[in-house]
N, C-alpha and C positions, 0 to 999 in steps of 0.2 A: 304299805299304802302311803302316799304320798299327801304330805299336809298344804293347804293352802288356807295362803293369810286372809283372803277374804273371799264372799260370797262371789264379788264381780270377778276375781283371779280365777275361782272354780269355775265358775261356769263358763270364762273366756276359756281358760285353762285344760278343763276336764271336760264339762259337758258339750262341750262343743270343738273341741279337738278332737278329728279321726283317731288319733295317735293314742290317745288316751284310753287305759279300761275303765273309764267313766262316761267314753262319749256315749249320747241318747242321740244316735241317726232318724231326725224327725221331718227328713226334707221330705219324703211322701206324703206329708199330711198335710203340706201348704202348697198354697196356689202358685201356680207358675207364675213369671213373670208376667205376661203378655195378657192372664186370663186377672192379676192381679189392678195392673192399669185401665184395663177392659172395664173392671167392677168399680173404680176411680168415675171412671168418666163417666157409667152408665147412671151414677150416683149422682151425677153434677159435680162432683170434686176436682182439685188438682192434685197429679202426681208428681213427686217431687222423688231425688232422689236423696236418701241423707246420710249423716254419719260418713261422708265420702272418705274421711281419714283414718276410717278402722277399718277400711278394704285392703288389701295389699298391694302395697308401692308400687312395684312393677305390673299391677295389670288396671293401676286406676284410671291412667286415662284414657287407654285401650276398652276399656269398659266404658267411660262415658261417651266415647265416639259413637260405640254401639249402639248404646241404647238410646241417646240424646232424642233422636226421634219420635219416641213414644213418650218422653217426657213432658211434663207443663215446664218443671225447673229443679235448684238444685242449692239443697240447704247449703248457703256458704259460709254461714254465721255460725257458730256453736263451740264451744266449751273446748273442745278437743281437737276444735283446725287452730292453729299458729294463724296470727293476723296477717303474714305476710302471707300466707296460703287461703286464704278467705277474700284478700284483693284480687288475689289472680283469678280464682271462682268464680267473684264479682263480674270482671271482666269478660269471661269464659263467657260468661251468660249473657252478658250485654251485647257480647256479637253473635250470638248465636240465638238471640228471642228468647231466651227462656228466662222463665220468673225465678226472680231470686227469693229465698228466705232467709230465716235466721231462727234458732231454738236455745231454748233453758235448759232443754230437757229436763223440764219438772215430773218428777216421777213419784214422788214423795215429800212430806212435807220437812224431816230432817234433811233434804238436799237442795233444797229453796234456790235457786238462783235467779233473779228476777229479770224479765224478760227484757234483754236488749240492753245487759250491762255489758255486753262484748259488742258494741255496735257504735259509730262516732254516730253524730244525730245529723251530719250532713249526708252520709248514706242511707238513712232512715227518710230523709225531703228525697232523697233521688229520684228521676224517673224508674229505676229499676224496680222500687216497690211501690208505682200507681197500681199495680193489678189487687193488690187487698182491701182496699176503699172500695173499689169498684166490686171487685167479687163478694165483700159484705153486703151492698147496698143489693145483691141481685137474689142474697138469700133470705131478706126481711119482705 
């Protein structure tokens, strides 16, 4: 059997690789796409789409042409896009309408990374994020 150095290597690695006899094929049990946006919106939420740089190279922007339609926006901030790939997302979005974000992905309290330490603060004033003021001020 095959060791791996950590919990996130396994589970990218094994539980979630076909290839693997450790994968757990769990896509039957989640919402499709289209029914998971559906339950977004019917919520009042927005859908965004995230983690865009742990999709595969060749079918990411092919993938967000796709789907961009049913999207509100599209996390371009976070820990694991490269900064010069997180401008060009910015941009993505700005001509195309959709709300931009940004994530810590706080998951735990030993990974702390505090919100909006990968973000210059003149992107943070930008028009691209007036929709979070306003979408706070509509759920109080």
């Amino acid at each position: 059997a095959k060791i791996y150095p950590s919990y996130k290597s396994f589970f990218r690695k094994g539980l979630s690789n076909p290839d693997s006899p450790f994968f757990i094929h769990e896509a039957d049990t989640y919402l499709s796409f289209d029914e998971t946006i559906d339950l977004i919106h019917r919520a009042g939420g927005k859908a965004f789409l995230a983690h865009i740089f742990e999709y595969d190279a060749f079918r990411k922007n092919s993938y967000i042409e796709e789907v961009k339609d049913r999207l509100d926006g599209i996390e371009c901030f976070h820990p694991s896009i490269p900064m010069r790939e997180s401008i060009k997302l910015f941009k993505y979005c700005e001509e195309n309408h959709l709300y931009v974000s940004g994530g810590s992905d706080f998951h735990k309290p030993e990974r702390h990374i505090p919100f909006g330490v990968h973000l210059d603060r003149s992107l943070l004033l930008s028009s691209s994020f007036h929709w979070i003021p306003e979408y706070l001020r509509k759920l109080v």
